[in-house]
TILUMPA-286295 format. One record per residue (C-alpha): residue number from 1; residue in three letters; x, y, z. Coordinates in nm, 3 decimals, decimal comma, always signed. Example, Ala and Ser with C-alpha at 12.3 -4.5 7.8 and 13.67 -1.06 7.14 Angstrom:
<rs>
     i    aa      east     north        up
     1   Ala    +1,230    -0,450    +0,780
     2   Ser    +1,367    -0,106    +0,714
</rs>
This chain:
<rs>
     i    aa      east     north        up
     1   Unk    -5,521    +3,032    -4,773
     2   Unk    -5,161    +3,199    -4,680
     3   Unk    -5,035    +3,168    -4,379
     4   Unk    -4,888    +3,442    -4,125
     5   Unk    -4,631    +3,684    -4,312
     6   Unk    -4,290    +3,531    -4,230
     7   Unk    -4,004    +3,801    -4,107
     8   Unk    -3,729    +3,926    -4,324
     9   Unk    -3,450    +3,722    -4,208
    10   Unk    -3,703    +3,430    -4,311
    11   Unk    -3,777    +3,554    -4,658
    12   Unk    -3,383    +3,640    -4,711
    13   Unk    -3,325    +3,233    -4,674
    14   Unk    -3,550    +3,180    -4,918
    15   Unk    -3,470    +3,442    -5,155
    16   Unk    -3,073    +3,326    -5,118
    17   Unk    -3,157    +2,943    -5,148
    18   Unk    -3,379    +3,044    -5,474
    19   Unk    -3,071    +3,218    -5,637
    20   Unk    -2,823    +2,928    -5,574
    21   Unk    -3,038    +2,658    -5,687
    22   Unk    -3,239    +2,834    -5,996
    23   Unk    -3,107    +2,632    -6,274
    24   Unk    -3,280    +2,567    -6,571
    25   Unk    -3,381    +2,895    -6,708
    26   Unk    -3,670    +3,125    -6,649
    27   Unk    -3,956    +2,795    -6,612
    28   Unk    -3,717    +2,609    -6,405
    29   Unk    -3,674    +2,922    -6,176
    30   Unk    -4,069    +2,989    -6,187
    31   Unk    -4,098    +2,657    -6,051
    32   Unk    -3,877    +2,653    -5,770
    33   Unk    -4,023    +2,990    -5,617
    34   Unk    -4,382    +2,789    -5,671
    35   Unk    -4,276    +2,551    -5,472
    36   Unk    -4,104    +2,756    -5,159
    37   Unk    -4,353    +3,067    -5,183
    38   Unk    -4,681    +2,901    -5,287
    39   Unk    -4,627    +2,524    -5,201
    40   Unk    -4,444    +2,496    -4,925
    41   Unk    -4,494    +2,805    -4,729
    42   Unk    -4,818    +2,972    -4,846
    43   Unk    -4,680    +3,325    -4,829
    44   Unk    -4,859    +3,377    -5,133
    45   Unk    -5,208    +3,242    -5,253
    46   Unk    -5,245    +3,056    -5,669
    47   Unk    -5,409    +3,335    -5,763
    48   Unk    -5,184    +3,641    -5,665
    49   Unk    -4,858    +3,456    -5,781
    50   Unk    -5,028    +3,382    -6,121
    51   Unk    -5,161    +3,716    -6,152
    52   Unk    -4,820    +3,835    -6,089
    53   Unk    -4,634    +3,570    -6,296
    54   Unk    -4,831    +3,711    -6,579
    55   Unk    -4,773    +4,083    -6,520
    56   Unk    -4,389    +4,017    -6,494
    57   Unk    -4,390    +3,796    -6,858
    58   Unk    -4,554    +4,119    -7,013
    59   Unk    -4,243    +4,333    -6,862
    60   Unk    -3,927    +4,379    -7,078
    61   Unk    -3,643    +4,197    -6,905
    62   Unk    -3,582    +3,901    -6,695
    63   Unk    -3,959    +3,819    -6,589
    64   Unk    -3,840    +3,541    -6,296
    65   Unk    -3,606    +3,815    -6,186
    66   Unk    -3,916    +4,044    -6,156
    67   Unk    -4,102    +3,779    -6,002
    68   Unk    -3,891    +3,719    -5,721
    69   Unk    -3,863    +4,046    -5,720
    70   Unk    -4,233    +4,124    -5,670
    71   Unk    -4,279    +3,917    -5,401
    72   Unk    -4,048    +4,033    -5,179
    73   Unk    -4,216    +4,359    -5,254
    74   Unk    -4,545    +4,200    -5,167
    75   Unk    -4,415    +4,039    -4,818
    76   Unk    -4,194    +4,316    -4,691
    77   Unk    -4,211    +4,640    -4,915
    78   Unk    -3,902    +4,797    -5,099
    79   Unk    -3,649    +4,627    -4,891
    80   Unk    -3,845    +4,342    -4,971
    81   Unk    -3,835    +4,346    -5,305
    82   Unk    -3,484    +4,480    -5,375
    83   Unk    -3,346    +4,202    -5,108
    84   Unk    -3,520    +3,888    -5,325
    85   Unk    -3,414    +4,055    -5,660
    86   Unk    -3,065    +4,082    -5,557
    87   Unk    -3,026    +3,757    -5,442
    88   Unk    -3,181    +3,642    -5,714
    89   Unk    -2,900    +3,761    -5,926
    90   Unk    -2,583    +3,777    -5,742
    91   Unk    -2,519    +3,413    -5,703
    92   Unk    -2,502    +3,347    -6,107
    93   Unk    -2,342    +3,701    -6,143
    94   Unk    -2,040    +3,603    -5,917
    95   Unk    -2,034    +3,214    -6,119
    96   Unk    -2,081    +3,404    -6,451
    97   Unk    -1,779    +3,679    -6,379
    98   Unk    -1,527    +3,380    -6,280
    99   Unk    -1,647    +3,193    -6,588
   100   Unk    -1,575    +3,470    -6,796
   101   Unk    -1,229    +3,544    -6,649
   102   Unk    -1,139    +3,140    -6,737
   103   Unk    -1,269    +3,218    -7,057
   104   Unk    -1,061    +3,499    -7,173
   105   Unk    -0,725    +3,295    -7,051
   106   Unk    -0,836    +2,918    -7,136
   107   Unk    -1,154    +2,963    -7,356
   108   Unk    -0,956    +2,853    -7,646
   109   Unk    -0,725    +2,576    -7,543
   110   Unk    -0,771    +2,206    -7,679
   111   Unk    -0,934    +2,090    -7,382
   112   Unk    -1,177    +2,346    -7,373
   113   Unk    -1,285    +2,305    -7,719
   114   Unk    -1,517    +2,008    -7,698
   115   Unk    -1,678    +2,135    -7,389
   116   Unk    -1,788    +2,446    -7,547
   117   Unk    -1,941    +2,214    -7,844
   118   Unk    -2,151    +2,025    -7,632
   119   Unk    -2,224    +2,329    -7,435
   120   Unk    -2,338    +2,523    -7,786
   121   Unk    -2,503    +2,179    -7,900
   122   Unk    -2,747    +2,197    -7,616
   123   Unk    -2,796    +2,595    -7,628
   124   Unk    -2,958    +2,476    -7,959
   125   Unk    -3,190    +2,282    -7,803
   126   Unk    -3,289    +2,466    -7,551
   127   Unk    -3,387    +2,755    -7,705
   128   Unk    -3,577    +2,538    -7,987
   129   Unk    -3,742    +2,365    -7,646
   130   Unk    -3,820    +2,791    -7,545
   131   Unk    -3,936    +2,871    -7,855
   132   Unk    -4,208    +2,565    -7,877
   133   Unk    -4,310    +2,611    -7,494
   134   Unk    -4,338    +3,065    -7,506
   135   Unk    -4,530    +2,995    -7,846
   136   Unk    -4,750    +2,770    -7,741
   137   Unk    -4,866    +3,040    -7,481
   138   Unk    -4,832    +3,332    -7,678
   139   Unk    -4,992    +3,222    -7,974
   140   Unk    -5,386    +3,158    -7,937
   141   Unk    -5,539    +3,290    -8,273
   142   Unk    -5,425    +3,419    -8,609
   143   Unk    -5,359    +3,753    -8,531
   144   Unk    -5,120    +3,656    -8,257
   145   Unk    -4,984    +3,406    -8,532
   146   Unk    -4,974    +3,666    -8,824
   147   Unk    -4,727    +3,890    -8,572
   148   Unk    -4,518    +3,583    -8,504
   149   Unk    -4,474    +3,521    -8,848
   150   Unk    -4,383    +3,855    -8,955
   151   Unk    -4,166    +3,936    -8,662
   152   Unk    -3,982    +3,641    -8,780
   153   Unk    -3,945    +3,688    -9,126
   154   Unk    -3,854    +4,071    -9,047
   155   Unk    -3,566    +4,005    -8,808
   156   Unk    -3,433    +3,679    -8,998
   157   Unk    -3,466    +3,822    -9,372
   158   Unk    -3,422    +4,197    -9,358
   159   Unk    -3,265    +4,468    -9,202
   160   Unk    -3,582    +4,602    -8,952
   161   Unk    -3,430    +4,711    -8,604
   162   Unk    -3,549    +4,508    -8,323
   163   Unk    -3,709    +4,804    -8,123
   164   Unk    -3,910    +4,872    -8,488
   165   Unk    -4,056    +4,550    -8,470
   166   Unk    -4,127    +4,541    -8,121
   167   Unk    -4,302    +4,858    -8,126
   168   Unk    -4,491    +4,800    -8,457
   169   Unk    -4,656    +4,476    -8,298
   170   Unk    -4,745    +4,655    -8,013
   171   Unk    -4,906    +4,937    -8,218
   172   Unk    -5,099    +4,694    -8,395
   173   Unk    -5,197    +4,533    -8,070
   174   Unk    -5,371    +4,872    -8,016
   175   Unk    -5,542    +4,943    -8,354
   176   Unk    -5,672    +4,598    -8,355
   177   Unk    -5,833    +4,611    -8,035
   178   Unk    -6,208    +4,612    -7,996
   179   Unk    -6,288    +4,925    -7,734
   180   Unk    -6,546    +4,867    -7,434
   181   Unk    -6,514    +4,551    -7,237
   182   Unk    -6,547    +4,547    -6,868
   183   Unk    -6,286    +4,675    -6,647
   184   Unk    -6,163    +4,565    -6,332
   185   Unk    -6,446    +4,618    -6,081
   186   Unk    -6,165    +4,697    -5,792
   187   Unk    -5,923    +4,963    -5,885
   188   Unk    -5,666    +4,963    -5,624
   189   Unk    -5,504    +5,302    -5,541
   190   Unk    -5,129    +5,333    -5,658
   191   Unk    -4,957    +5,312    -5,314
   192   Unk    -4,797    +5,616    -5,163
   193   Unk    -4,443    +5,736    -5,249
   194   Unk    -4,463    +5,547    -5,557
   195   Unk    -4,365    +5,815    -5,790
   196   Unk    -4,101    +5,915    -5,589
   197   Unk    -3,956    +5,540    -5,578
   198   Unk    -3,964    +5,567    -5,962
   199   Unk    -3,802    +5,839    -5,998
   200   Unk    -3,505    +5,729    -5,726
   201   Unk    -3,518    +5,359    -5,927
   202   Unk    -3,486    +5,559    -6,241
   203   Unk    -3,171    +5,776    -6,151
   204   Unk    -2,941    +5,470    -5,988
   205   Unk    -3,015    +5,259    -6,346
   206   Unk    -2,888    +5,575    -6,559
   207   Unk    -2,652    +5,713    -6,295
   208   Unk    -2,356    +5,479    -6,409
   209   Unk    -2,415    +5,491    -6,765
   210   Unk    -2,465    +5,907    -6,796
   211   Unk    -2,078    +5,833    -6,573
   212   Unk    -1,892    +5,634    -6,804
   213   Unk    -2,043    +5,879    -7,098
   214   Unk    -1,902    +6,153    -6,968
   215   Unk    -1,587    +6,028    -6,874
   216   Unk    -1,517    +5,787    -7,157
   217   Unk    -1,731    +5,891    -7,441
   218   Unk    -1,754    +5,643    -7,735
   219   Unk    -1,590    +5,348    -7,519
   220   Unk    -1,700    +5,029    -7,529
   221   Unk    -1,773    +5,067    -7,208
   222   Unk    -2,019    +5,335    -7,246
   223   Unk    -2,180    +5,192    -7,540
   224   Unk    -2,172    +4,870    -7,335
   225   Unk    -2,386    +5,027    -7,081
   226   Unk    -2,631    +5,234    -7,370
   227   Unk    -2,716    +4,911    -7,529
   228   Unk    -2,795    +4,711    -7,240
   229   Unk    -2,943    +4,966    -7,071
   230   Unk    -3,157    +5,052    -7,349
   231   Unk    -3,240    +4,703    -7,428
   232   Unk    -3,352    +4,685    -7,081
   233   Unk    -3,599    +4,887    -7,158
   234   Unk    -3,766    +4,701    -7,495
   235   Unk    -3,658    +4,320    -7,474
   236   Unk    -4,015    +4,161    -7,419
   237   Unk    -4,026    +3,755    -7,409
   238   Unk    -3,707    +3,730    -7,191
   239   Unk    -3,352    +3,674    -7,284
   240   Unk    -3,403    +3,457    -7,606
   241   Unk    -3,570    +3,771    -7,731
   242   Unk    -3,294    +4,041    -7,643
   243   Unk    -3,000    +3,783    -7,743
   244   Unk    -3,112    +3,866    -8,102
   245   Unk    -3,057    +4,226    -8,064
   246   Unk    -2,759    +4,222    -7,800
   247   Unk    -2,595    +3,979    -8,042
   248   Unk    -2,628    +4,198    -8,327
   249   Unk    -2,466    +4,472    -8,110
   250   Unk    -2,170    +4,246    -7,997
   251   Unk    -2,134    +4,183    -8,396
   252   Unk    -2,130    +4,568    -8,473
   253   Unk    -1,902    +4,712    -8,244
   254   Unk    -1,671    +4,412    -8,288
   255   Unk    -1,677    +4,319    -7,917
   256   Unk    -1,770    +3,956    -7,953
   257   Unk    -1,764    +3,710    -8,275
   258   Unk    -2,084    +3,443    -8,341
   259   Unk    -1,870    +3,208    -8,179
   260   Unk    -1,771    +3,331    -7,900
   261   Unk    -2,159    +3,448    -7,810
   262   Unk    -2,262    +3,100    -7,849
   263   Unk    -1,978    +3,008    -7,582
   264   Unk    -2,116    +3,264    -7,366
   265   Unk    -2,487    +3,134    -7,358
   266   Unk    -2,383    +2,770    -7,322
   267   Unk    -2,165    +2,893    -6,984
   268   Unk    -2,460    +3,111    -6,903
   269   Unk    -2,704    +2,811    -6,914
   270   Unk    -2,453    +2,610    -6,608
   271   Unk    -2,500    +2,912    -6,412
   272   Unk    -2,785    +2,936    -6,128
   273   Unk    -3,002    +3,278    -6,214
   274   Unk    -3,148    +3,425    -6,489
   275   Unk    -3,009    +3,335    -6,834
   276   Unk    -2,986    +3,694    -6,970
   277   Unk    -2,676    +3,662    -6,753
   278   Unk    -2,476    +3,605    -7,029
   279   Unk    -2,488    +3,928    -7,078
   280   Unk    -2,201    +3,999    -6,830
   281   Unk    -2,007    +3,781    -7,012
   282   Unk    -2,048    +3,964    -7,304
   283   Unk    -1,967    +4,298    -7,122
   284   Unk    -1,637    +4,111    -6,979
   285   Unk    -1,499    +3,957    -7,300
   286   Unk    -1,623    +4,222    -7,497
   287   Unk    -1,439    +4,527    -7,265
   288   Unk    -1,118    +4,287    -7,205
   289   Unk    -1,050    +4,245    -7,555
   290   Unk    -1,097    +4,587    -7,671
   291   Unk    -0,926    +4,771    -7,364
   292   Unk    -0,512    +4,784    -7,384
   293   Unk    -0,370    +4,520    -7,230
   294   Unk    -0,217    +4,714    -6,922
   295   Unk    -0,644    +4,745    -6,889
   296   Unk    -0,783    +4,481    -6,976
   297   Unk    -0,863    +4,299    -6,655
   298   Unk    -0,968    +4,593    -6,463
   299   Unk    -1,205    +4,697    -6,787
   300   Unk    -1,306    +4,343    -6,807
   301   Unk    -1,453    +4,352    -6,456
   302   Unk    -1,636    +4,708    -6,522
   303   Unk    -1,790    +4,544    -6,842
   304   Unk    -1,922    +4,265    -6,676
   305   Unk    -2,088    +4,491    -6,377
   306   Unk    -2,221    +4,755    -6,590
   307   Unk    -2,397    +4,518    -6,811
   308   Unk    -2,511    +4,326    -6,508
   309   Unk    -2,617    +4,697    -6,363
   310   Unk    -2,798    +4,824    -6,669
   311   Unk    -2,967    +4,493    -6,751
   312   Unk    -3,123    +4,399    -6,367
   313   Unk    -3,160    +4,733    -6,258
   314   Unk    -3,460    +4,838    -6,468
   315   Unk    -3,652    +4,519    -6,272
   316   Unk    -3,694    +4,745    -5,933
   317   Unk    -3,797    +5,018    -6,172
   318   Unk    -4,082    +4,829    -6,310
   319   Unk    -4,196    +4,619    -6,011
   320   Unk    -4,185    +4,921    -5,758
   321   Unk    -4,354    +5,188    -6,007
   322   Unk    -4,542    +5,002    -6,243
   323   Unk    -4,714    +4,706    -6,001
   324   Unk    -4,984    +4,945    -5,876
   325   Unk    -5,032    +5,089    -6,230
   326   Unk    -5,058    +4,733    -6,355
   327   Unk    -5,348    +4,642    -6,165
   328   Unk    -5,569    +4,979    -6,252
   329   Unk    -5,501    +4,986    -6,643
   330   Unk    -5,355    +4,675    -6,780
   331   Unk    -5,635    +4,454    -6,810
   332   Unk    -5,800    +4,716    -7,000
   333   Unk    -5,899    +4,634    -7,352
   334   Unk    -5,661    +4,816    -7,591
   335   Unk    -5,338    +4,749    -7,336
   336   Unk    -5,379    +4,390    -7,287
   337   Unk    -5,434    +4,394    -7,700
   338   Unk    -5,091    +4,563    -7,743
   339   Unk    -4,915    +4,367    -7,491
   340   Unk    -5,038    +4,032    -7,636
   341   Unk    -4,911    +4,140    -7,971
   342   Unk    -4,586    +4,202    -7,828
   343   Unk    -4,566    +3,845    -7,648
   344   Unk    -4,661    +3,722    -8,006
   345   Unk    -4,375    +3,884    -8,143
   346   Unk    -4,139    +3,762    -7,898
   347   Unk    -4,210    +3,424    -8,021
   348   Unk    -4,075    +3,518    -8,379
   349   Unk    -3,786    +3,668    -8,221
   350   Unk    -3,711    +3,324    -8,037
   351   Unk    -3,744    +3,184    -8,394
   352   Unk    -3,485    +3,393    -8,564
   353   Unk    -3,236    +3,333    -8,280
   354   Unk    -3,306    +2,975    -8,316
   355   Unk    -3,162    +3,009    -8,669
   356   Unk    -2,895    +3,207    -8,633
   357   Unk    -2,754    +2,979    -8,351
   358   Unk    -2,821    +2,676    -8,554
   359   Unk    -2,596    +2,850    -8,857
   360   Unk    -2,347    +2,936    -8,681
   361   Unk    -2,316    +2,625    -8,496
   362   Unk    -2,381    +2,379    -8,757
   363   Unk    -2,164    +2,524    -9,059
   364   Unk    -1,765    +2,679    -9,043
   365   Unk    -1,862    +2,917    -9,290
   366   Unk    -2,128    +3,125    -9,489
   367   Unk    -2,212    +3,410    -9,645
   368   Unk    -2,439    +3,697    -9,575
   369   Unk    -2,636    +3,822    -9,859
   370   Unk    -2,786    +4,211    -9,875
   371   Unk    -2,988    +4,337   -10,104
   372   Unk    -3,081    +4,714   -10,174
   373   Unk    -2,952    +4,758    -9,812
   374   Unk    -3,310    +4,615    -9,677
   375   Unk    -3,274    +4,246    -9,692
   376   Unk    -3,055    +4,055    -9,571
   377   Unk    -2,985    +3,708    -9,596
   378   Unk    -2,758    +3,434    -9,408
   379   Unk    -2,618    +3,212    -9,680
   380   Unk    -2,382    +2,892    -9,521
   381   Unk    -2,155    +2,711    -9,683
   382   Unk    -2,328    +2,333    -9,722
   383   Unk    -1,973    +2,177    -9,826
   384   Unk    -1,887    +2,315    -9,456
   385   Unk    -2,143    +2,147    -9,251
   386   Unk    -1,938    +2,046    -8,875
   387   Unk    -2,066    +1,674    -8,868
   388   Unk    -1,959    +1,664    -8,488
   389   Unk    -2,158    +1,944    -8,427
   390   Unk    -2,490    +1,799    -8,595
   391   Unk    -2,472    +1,494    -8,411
   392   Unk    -2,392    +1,703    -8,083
   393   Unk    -2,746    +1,827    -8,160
   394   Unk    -2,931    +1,577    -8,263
   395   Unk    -2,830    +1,415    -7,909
   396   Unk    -2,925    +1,707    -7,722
   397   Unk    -3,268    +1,743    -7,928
   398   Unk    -3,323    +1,395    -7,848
   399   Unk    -3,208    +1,450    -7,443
   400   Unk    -3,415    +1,734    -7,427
   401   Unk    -3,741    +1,668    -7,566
   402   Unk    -3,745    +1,269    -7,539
   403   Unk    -3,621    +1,186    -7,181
   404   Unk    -3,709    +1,376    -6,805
   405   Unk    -3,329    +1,422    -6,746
   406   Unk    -3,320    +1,738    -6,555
   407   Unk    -3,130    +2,031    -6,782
   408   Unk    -2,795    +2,028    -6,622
   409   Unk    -2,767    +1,614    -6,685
   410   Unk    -2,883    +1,683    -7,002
   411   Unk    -2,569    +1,930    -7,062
   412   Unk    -2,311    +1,699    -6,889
   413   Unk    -2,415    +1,425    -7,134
   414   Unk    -2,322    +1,613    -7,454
   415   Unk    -2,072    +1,780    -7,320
   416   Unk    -1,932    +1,455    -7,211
   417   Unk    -2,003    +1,341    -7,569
   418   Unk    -1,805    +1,614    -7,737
   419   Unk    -1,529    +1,531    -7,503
   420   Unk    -1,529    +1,143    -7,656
   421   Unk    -1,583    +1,254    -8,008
   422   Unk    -1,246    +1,486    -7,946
   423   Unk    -1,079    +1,165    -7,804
   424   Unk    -1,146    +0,934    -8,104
   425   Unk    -1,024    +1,200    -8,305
   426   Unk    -1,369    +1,298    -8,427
   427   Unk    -1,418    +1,636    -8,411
</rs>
């Protein structure tokens, strides 16, 4: 039973004590608005916060973003919901902006090298921990296997676009569904001005890119804002799933090398907020090191906003316009197909990002092989294999899925490690 709706000035405590303590990724975050929301303040009943928990994980984008996000929208409307999104985010975007200006000055001194090991080491195992706890939820017969599978293979072993395989899942989602089945039995009207809030949503997400286009065309600031923007729009199963894509991007346009993304997720995962975070930090070192020096600071900055922009904004977009839609048409046979198929795929995504983090942490050198311009394999080096870096690993594999140490002791232990091993002369 939920109790009386609290006032704004309540909910904006919450919403601000939810952004500065949300560590530990998306379930972490999940949890903690459980607790103050469901648990502790019954502002929400079990049922509507897992009905919406499962809407937002069938959304591209950050889906505890859009769950904060929705409930402030349930509890107090628009402002509602664009007051807990926000504060969701702006905690770990101000953290993530001064991490990213220490990186670009310090990121590779001595002293900074074996924390970013132990940083990358546990990145490893977290996203091996993501990939084990989204499949285990996404995958619940062979079809939804079959799409894991091939997403995999596709993204690891050839040249398929992300979108492409995205897409492709969710079209077979759709053929493969049965038709009949009952529908809701309540179809709840769409609420009034929603189109209008849509289209409003829609303009402030593109306004800044459609800027920088015109008055930079072909920058990296404007392709900065494209990608994110448009991956905003397609990365289903959260930021694992549009790391493999963005990275890909950062690898293309020469903003970022492997490296440096791996430093950029293992700073992102010490940040409170949403992991896909370390997308600003891609947008900062990326514009900084490609502006002219006279620049690169003030482009720095703009690359971290605009990717924060472009990748959060689409949230209000979805929650605001799509929540009503959501509950008329989504539980519908041949939609829920589709999106299941997409969550499948996700899971494959997870997987190839698993391997190209491991490669890239694990060996100093490789080889990628292409053949006929459609596959494409990562080769490494064996001779090359970073033994510091295995162990690193193997420590945070073992921290992470044999002990209940919460995440960020977890990280201070193998970054503490790599610190030793770079003491004794060891790595």
């Amino acid at each position: 039973m939920t109790r009386a709706r609290p006032t704004f000035g309540e909910a904006l405590g919450v919403w601000l004590k939810v952004g500065l303590l949300g560590f530990g990724g998306p379930a972490g975050q999940i949890a903690l608005l459980h607790k103050e929301v469901v648990e502790r303040r019954a502002w929400v009943d079990e049922d509507d916060f897992a009905r919406a928990l499962g809407f937002c994980m069938l959304l591209p984008g950050p889906e505890a973003q859009q769950l904060a996000t929705w409930l402030g929208w349930r509890l107090h409307g628009v402002r509602g919901g664009v007051a807990a999104g926000l504060l969701f985010v702006l905690p770990g975007l101000a953290v993530m902006l001064g991490l990213s200006a220490l990186y670009v000055v310090h990121g590779r001194s001595d002293w900074a090298a074996p924390v970013l090991l132990g940083l990358k080491a546990t990145v490893v195992a977290l996203v091996v921990q993501a990939l084990i706890k989204i499949g285990g939820r996404a995958i619940k017969d062979r079809l939804t296997a079959g799409a894991a599978a091939l997403a995999f293979v596709l993204l690891a072993f050839t040249t398929a676009p992300f979108p492409l395989v995205i897409l492709g899942a969710g079209l077979w989602g759709w053929l493969a569904a049965k038709g009949g089945g009952q529908a809701p039995a309540a179809r709840p009207a769409p609420l009034k001005g929603q189109g209008r809030t849509a289209l409003i949503c829609l303009a402030l997400w593109l306004a800044p890119i459609g800027l920088v286009w015109l008055l930079a065309p072909n920058s990296t600031l404007a392709w900065l804002g494209l990608t994110a923007g448009g991956l905003a729009a397609i990365s289903f199963g959260g930021a694992y799933a549009a790391l493999a894509y963005m990275g890909r991007a950062a690898s293309t346009f020469g903003w970022l090398s492997a490296t440096q993304m791996l430093d950029g997720l293992g700073l992102a995962e010490t940040t409170p907020g949403p992991l896909i975070l370390v997308f600003v930090f891609i947008g900062f070192v990326g514009a900084f090191q490609t502006a002219p020096p006279e620049w690169a600071w003030v482009l720095g900055l703009a690359g971290g906003l605009m990717a924060a922009w472009t990748t959060f904004a689409p949230s209000f977009l979805w929650i605001f316009a799509g929540g009503p839609l959501f509950e008329r048409w989504g539980r519908e046979p041949r939609p829920a197909k589709a999106l299941g198929l997409i969550s499948a795929a996700a899971v494959g995504v997870i997987g190839q990002l698993a391997l190209w983090f491991a490669i890239h942490l694990l060996f100093r050198s490789g080889q990628t092989m292409e053949v006929a311009g459609a596959l494409s394999v990562m080769l490494p080096d064996v001779a090359s294999l970073d033994v510091a870096a295995a162990g690193l690993t193997i420590l945070a594999l073992m921290l992470t899925f044999a002990t209940r140490l919460p995440m960020l002791a977890s990280l201070a232990v193998v970054v503490l490690a790599g610190v030793l091993l770079k003491v004794a002369g060891l790595s």
